[in-house]
Each structure stands twice: as structure tokens, then as C-alpha cells.
C-alpha positions in Angstrom: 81.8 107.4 169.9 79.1 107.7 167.3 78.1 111.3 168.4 81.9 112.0 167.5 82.2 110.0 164.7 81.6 113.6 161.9 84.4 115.0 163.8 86.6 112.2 164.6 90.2 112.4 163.4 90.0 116.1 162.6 92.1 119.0 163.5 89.8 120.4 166.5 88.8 117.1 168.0 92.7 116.1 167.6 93.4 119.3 170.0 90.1 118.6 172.1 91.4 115.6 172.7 94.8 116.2 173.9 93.2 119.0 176.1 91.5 115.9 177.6 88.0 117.9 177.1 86.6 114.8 174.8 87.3 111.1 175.3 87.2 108.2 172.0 86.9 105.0 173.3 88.8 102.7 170.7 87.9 99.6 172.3 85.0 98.2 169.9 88.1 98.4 167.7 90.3 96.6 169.7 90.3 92.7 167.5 88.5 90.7 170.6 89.0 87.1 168.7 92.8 87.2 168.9 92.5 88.8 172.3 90.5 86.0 174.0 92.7 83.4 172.0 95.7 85.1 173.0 94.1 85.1 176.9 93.5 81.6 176.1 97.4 80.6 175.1 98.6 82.3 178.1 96.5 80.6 180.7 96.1 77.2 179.3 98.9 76.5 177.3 102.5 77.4 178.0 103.2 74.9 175.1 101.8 77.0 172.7 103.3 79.9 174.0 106.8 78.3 173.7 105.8 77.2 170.2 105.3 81.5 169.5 108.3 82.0 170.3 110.1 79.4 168.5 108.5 80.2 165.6 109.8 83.4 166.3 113.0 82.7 166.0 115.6 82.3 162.9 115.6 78.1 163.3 111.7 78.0 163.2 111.4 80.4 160.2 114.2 78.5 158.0 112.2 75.5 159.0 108.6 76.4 158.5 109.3 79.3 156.0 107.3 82.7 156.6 104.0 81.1 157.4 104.6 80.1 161.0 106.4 84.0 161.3 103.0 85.4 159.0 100.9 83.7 161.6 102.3 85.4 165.0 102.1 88.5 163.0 98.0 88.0 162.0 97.3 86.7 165.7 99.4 89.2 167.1 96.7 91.0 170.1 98.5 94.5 170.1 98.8 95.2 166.6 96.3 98.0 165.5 95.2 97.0 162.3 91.4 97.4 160.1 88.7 95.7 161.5 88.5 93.9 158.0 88.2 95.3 154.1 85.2 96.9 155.0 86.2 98.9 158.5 84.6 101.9 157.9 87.4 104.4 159.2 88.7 103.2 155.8 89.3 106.4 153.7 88.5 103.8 151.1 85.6 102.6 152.5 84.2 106.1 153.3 80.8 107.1 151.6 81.0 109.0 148.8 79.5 112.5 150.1 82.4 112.3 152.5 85.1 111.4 149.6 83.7 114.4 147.8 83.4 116.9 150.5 87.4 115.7 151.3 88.1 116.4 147.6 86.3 120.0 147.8 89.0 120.5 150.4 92.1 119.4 149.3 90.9 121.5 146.1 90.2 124.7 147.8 93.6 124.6 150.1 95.5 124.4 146.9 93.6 127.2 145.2 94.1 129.5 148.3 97.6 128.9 148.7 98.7 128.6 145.2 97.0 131.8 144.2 99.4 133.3 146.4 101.9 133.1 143.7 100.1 135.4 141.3 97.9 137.9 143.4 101.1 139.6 143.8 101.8 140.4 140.5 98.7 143.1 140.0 100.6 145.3 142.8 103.9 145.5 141.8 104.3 149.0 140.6 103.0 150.3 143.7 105.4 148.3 145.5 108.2 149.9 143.7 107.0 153.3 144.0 106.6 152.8 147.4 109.6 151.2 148.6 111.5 152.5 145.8 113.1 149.7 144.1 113.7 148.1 140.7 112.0 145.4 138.9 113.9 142.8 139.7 114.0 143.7 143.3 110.1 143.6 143.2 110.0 140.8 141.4 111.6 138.5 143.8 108.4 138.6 145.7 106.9 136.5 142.9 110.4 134.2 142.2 111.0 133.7 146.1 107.6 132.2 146.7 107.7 129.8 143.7 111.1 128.9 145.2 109.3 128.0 148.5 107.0 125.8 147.4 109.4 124.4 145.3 111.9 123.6 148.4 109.2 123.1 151.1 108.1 119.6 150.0 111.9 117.8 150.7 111.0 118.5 154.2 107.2 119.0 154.5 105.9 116.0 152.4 107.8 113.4 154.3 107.1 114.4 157.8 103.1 113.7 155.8 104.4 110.2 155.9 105.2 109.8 159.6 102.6 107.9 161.1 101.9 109.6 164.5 101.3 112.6 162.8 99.9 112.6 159.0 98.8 114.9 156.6 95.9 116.5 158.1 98.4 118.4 160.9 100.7 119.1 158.5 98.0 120.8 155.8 96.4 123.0 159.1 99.4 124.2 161.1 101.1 125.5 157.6 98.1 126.7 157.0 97.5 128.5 160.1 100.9 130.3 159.8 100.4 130.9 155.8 97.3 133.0 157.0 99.3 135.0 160.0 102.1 135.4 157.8 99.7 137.3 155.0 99.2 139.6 157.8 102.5 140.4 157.9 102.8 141.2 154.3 100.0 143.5 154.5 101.5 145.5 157.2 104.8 145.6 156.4 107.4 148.4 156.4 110.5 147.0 154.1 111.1 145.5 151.3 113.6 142.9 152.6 110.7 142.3 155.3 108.4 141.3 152.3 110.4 139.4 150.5 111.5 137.3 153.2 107.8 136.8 154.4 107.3 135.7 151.0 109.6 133.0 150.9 108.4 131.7 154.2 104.7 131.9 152.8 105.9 130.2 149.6 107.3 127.5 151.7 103.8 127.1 154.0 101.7 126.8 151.1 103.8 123.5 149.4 102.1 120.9 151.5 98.6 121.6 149.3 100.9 121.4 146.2 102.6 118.4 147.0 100.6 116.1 148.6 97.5 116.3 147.7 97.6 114.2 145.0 98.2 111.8 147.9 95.7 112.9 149.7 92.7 112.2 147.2 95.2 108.3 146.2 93.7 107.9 149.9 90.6 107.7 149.7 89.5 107.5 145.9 89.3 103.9 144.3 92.9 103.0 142.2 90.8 103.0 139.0 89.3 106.4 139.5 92.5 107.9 140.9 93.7 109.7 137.3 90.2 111.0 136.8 90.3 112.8 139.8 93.6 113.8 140.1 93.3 115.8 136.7 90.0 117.6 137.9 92.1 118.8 140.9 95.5 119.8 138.8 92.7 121.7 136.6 91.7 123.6 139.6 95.4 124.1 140.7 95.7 125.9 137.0 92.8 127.7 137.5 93.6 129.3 140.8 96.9 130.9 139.8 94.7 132.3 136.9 91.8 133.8 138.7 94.5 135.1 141.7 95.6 138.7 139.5 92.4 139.3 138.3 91.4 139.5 142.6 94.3 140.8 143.1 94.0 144.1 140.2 90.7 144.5 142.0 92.0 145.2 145.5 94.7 147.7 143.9 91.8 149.8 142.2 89.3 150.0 145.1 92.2 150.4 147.5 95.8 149.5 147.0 98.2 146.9 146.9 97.8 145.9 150.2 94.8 144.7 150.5 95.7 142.2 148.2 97.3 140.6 151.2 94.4 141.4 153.7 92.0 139.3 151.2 94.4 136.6 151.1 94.3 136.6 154.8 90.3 136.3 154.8 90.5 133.5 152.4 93.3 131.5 154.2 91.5 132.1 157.6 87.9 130.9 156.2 89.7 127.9 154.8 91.2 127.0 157.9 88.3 127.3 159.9 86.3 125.2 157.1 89.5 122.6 157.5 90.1 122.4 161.1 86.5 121.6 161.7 85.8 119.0 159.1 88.8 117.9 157.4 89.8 114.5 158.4 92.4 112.5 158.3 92.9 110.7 155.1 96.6 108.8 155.6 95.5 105.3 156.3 98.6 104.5 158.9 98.1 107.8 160.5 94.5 106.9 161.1 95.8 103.6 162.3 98.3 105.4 164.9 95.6 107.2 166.4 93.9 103.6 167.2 96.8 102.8 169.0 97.1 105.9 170.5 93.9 105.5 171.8 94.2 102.4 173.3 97.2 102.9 175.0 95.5 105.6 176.6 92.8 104.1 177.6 93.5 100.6 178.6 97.1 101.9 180.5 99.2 99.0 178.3 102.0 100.6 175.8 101.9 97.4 173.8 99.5 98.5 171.3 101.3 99.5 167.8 101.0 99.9 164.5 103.1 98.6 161.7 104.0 102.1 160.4 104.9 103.0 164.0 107.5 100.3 164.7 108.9 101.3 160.8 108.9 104.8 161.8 110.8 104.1 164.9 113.4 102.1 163.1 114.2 105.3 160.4 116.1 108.3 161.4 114.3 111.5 159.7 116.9 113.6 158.7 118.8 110.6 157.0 115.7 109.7 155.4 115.2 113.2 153.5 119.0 113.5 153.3 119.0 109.8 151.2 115.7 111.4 149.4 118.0 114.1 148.1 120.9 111.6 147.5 119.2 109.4 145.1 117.0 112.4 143.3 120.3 113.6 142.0 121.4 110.2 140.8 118.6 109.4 139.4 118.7 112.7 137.2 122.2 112.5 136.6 122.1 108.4 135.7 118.2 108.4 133.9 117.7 110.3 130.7 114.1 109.3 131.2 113.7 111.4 134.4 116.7 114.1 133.2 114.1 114.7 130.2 111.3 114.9 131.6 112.6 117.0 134.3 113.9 119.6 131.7 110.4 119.5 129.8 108.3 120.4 132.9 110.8 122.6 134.0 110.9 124.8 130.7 106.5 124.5 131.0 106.3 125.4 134.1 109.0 128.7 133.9 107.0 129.5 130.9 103.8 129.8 132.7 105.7 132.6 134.7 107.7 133.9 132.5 104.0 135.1 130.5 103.5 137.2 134.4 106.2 139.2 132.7 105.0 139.6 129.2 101.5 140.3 130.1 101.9 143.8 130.7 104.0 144.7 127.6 101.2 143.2 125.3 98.0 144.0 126.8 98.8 147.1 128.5 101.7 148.2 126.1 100.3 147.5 122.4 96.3 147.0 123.4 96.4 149.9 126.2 94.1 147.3 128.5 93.4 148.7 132.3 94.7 146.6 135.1 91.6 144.6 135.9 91.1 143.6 131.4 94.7 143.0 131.8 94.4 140.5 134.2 90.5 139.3 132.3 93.1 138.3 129.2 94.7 135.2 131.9 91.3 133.7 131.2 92.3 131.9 128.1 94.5 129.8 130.5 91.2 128.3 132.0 89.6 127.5 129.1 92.9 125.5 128.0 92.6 123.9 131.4 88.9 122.4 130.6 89.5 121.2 127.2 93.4 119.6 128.2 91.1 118.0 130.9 88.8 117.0 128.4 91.4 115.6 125.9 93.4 113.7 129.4 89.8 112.2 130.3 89.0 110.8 126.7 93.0 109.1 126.6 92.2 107.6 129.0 88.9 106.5 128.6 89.6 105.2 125.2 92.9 103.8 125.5 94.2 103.6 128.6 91.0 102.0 130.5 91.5 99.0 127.9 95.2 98.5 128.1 94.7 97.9 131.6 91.6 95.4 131.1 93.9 93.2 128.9 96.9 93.6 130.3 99.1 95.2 127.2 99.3 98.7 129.3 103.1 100.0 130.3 104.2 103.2 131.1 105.0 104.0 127.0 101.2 103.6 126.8 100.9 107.2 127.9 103.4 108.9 125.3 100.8 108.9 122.7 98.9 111.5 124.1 102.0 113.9 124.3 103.4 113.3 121.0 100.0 114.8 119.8 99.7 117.4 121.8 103.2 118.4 122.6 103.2 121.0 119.6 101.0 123.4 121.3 103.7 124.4 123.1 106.5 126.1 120.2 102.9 127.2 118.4 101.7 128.8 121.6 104.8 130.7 122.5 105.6 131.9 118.8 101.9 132.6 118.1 101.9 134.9 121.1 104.9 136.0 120.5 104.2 137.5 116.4 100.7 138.0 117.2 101.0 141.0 119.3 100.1 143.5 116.9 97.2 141.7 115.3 93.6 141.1 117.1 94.3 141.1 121.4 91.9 137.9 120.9 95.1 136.3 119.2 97.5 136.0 122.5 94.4 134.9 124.5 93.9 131.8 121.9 97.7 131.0 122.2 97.1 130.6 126.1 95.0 128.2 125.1 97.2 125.8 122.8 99.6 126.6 125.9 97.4 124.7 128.8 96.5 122.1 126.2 100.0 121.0 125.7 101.3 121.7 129.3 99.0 120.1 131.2 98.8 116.9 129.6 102.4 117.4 129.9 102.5 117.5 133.8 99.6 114.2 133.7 101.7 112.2 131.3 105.4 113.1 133.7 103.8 112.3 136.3 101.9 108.6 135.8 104.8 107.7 133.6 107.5 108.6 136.5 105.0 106.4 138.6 104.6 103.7 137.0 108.3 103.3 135.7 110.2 104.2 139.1 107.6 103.1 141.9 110.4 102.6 144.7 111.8 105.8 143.8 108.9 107.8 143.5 109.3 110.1 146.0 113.1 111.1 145.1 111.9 111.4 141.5 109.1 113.7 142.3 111.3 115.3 144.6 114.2 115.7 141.6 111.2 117.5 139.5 109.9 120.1 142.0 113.4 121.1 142.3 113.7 121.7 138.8 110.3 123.0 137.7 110.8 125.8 141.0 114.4 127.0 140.1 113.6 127.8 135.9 109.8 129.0 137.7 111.7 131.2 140.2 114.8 132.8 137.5 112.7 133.3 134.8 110.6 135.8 135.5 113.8 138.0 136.5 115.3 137.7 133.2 111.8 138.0 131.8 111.4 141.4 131.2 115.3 142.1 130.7 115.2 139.7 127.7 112.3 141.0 126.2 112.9 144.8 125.7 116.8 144.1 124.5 115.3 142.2 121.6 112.0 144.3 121.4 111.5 145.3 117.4 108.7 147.8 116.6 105.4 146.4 116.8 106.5 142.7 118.4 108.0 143.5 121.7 107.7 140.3 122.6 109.0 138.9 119.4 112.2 137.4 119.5 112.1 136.8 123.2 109.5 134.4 122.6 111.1 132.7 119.7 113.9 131.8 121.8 111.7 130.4 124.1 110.0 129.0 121.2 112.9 126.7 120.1 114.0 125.1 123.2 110.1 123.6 123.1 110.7 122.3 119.4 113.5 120.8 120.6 112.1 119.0 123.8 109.1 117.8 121.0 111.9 114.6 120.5 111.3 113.5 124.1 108.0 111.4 124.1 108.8 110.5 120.9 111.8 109.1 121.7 110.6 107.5 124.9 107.7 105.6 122.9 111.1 104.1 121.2 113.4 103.6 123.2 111.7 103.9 127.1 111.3 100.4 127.7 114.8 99.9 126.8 115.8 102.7 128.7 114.1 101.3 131.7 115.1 97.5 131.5 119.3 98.7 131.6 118.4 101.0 134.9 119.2 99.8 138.3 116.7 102.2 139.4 114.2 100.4 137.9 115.3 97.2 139.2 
């Protein structure tokens, strides 16, 4: 097993092994002390045997209380379990080259698939000219894919959870189709061909985006866990960013389909990087293939895992359909989670809705080529880095204290937003008035855009956590569903809305400023949360 061990749990030695070409013997982790006593019980005492079972039942427990029940359960021989807190198929016990290298991963199949969104966008005259069609027709490309990956985690992200299969199949299969999909893109014939291949793309690339965060809570230490979850969201801003500037570069050497064929190379070196060394991070998953293991090997069907006998008991489709259920009763019953919802949601079609003014500021007032066009999304990445910057010192400085002494709650983060939560309505109006002045103007308001909008996303998200934790997956669910249908309608009103209310020398103008006072208004929210949240949360039968 140790000449296996770099390999063990990934995506090729998965398949190797079901093709029966390599063999993992599980039985150094088989739990030999409970074995042998259990051995010893059956052969030599019947009594104790019969006391098993009576403990088993609803008399004994009443009795006794748990501890006779807690007992069977520890001593049990065929549960698959850790060989203690230090079993090194831990994720959490993994060295920290291997932590790292996992987190280079996760990172890099978010950037590939995300950037998906946005490497689109440089090609989209072409598109029209060649397939003849209107913006808005063209644009759906870009709205329908957002859509996707805003729909794909209600069904992706739970099957994640499922212990006989995990994350790791879940991130390489979509993956593998994302990539042969892009193919078809880049040969296709019809617009309604494109579109729909969009979509389906869209909806392969949300496992990255949705779980990933989960992915790095597996194997980074709980302390750590924000730190590192902000440096990848930084990296899922960047990617998005960096995607039209490849993408205007593939349309001037060649043309617009190319975009698609470098999107192909990326995904297909990404998978191969993936399927050979990504492992499994989902601690019951892991667990699962112990068990499945040692059924195999030893010929006795008794081996389990906790997760497995759970997952047995749930019925899938009931479980996502009770996911959706309770994501629209929380939103319609919390104003915590219908505020925040609305907030990101506004951010986040924002973000797109600037894929549509782009062109009419840079190319329109400052005559910029494609490729400095697409140079002027940079201003976003420097936001990202100093809204990282500003998250890391929160919660260095007062968060990491809080916690020490025990005064944190969820309100703790609010803070941070109420300071930076102006960015946004100066961001939108300064980009928006600014157009005829200096091109470094709009580029600085990108800036004061990431700034606010990140910390936005960081602050939702922890603070969702921390205040629904049995509902956290219907409440995350609730927001992708949100932040994905402004994402996908804005930018086909985008362009509509700004040249009706385009005045000479601001074509961007008044578009922006009524963008601009919906994010003045939403300024009230973590100010009013800092009030009234714990209130809020202490009258919610969520909550409780």
C-alpha cells in the first residue's frame, strides 16, 4: 500500500481500481483490538453477547442512558472509522505540502471554469455578424452560463455529500464534460446550438464554485479556514478578470473561436493535473472507500460507515426537494437572509452588468482596442488584493480576539461592512460621471468596487454560517439562486438601459445612478443587523 499511497484516493487509481488492475489492501486499517475482543465475546461468552443486545434495546437504554448504546457503537468491529486523531488519511492530518498542492487545485479548477463566464464576452460581435443576431440574442451566451452555475449546485453540491461518492468524482467527471463540451462551442454551426452548450457548460463548471469552499473546510485547520478561503475567493475574482483579456487575444490572432479551443486546452490540462493527483478531501467519502475496501477484500458486507448507513436512510430527490423547500421559507420568513440575499445579488449583477458598459466607455469615449479594453478589467484585481488585505487585518485584529475570549457572535463581522459598504454607490456613480474625464478614473472606481463587494460576499457568508448552521446549505442555496438570476438579467437590460438614458459625454450616466441608489439604500443593512441581528435571530425558529 505505501507505493500507492501519492495516488491513493484519486480519480485514476479510483478507475484503476474498479478495472481491478491495482489492489489496496485496507486491512492494517481494519481496528484489530475490537476485532479480537469481539472474537473473544463470541467464543467465550454468550453472556456478554446477550448483554450487547440488551443494551441494544429500548429497556436497556432507558435504564442505562446512552452509555451502554455509545459503548456497542465504539466496540462495534464493522464500523469503518479513523485509526485515531492522528490517522494519517486524515485530510486534517495531511502534511502541509499536500494541504497546499490540494489548495493550488481547488484554486485552479475554479479559475478555469469560472473564466468561462467572461472569455466570451471579447467575441461577441463576431458572433453576431456571423450568426446574424442581436445583442440580446448574443448575449444569452454570457446570462445562460451564469444561470448554470447558478442552478447547478441544488443538484451537484449535494450528490458532493453522498458518501460512496464525494467531491473528488464529482469536480473530475464535470470537468471532463466541461472540457468536451468547449469543443463543441468551438465547432459549432447555430446559435441555439451555442447557447444551449452554454448553459450545459455553465451548469458543469458550478461544482468548483460551490464547493470548494468545502473542499479547503476539509483539510485546513478551523482557525485558519477564513484566511484561506479569502485567498481562494480572491483568485475566483481574479479569474473572471484575466478571462477577456485571453479571450480579446484569441479574437486578434485568430477569431472568436479559438477562444473556445484555448478554453479546451486549459480544461483538458487541468483535468489531467486533477485526475492524477487530486485526492479525495470529503472525510466520510474517504471513510466509504475503507469500507469499500474491506468488503472487497475480506468477502464480509458488514463493514460500514456512519455516513453510509445515514445515506441509506435519505431519499435523494426528497432531500434536494426539502433543500429547496426550506431556502424559500427561510427567505420569505428571515429578513436577515432576505437582505442579504438582495445585497449580494445586486453586487454580484453589477459585476456583470460593467461586461456591458465596458465597451461604451473605453472603446466608445477613450477609443481603446480590444485587447486595452479588456487591460482596463485589471483595476478589479487590484481591488481583490487590497479587499483581501483589509478581510485579513479584520480578522486578525478583531475577530482572532473575540474568539479567544469568547465575546465573538455573528454581529462581530458587521463592522467591517458598515465601513466599507460605501465603495459600492461611490464606485458605480464615480464610473458612471467620470467617463469623460481621465480613462484612469473608471479603472480606480473598479477598485472601490472589489473593495466593498468582496468583503461583502466574506461578511454574507460567515455571518449566514454562524447564525443558521442547520440550515446552511438551504441558505446558501437561497443565495446562489438569487445572486445568478439578477447575474443572468442584467446584462440583457444592460446595454438597453444605458443608451435610452445616454446624455452627451456620460453615456453611462444615469444608468449607473440608478444602479447607484439601490446600493445607498442596501448601505442600512449591516447597519441595521449590528442593531437589531441578535434580535432578529433569537425570535427565528430557524435559528432554533
Amino acid at each position: 500500500m505505501s507505493s500507492y499511497a501519492t495516488f491513493k484516493n484519486t480519480f485514476l487509481f479510483d478507475v484503476l481500481e474498479r478495472l481491478n488492475v491495482v489492489k489496496i489492501s485496507e486491512l492494517d486499517n481494519k481496528n484489530t483490538q475490537d476485532i479480537e475482543q469481539d472474537a473473544a465475546g463470541v467464543s467465550s461468552s454468550d453472556n456478554e453477547s446477550d448483554t450487547i443486545e440488551k443494551d441494544s434495546s429500548s429497556d436497556s437504554i432507558g435504564k442505562n442512558g446512552p452509555q451502554q448504546h455509545n459503548k456497542e457503537l465504539v466496540h462495534d468491529p464493522y464500523l469503518v472509522d479513523w485509526n485515531g486523531p492522528n490517522d494519517p488519511e486524515n485530510p486534517q492530518n495531511w502534511n502541509n505540502s499536500r494541504k497546499y498542492f490540494t489548495m493550488f487545485q481547488i484554486m485552479l479548477l475554479t479559475a478555469v471554469t469560472y473564466m468561462g463566464a467572461s472569455i466570451y464576452t471579447p467575441g461577441e460581435m463576431e458572433i453576431r455578424e456571423e450568426f446574424g443576431v442581436g445583442h440580446v440574442v448574443a448575449t444569452l451566451n454570457l446570462s445562460l452560463y451564469v444561470l448554470g452555475y447558478g442552478l447547478g449546485p441544488l443538484v451537484l453540491s449535494p450528490i458532493t455529500e453522498i458518501a460512496k461518492i464525494g467531491r473528488q468524482p464529482v469536480y473530475i467527471i464535470t470537468l471532463f464534460c466541461f472540457t468536451i463540451f468547449q469543443i463543441g462551442i468551438a465547432s459549432v454551426h447555430s446559435i441555439g446550438g451555442m447557447i444551449v452548450m452554454r448553459f450545459i457548460t455553465g451548469v458543469l463548471c458550478s461544482p468548483a464554485l460551490a464547493t470548494g469552499g468545502a473542499t479547503i473546510v476539509d483539510v485546513m485547520k478551523m482557525e485558519i479556514v477564513p484566511v484561506f478561503l479569502g485567498f481562494w475567493s480572491v483568485g475566483a475574482i481574479v479569474a473572471p478578470i484575466v478571462a477577456p483579456l485571453l479571450g480579446a487575444a484569441m479574437v486578434v490572432a485568430k477569431n472568436w473561436r479559438w477562444i473556445f479551443w484555448l478554453q479546451t486546452f486549459m480544461s483538458a490540462a487541468t483535468f489531467a493535473i486533477l485526475a492524477l493527483f487530486f485526492k479525495e478531501t470529503s472525510a466520510s467519502s474517504i471513510l466509504s472507500r475503507r469500507a469499500s475496501r474491506l468488503r472487497k477484500e475480506t468477502g464480509d458486507d458488514r463493514y460500514y460507515t456512519k455516513q453510509e448507513r445515514i445515506d441509506a436512510e435519505n431519499d435523494f430527490w426528497k432531500m434536494i426537494g426539502n433543500t429547496l423547500s426550506t431556502s424559500v421559507q427561510i427567505i420569505v420568513r428571515e429578513p436577515i437572509v432576505l437582505a442579504f440575499d438582495l445585497y449580494c445579488a445586486l453586487a454580484y449583477g453589477s459585476f456583470y452588468l460593467f461586461f456591458e458598459s465596458f465597451p461604451i466607455v473605453f472603446v466608445g469615449i477613450y477609443n481603446f482596442t480590444l485587447i486595452e479594453s479588456t487591460l482596463a478589467f485589471m483595476g478589479f484585481a487590484v481591488g481583490g488584493a487590497i479587499a483581501f488585505a483589509i478581510f485579513l487585518t479584520y480578522l486578525v485584529k478583531v475577530l482572532a480576539p473575540k474568539f479567544q475570549n469568547g465575546t465573538f457572535v455573528p454581529e462581530s463581522y458587521m463592522p467591517l461592512l458598515m465601513g466599507v459598504c460605501w465603495f459600492f454607490p461611490l464606485a458605480i456613480f464615480l464610473f458612471g460621471w467620470a467617463a469623460s474625464t481621465h480613462w484612469i478614473v473608471p479603472i480606480i472606481a473598479e477598485i472601490f468596487f472589489v473593495i466593498c463587494v468582496f468583503n461583502l460576499f466574506q461578511v454574507t457568508f460567515s455571518y449566514l454560517a454562524f447564525a443558521f448552521p442547520k440550515h446552511t446549505a438551504a441558505v446558501f442555496a437561497g443565495n446562489g439562486l438569487f445572486r445568478a438570476g439578477f447575474a443572468c438579467s442584467m446584462p440583457l437590460f444592460g446595454q438597453a438601459m444605458y443608451n435610452n438614458l445616454a446624455i452627451d459625454g456620460y453615456p453611462v450616466g444615469w444608468g449607473s445612478t440608478i444602479v447607484g441608489f439601490l446600493t445607498i439604500a442596501l448601505c442600512a443593512v449591516p447597519f441595521a443587523l449590528y442593531k437589531y441581528g441578535a434580535s432578529l435571530r433569537e425570535r427565528s425558529r430557524f435559528v432554533q
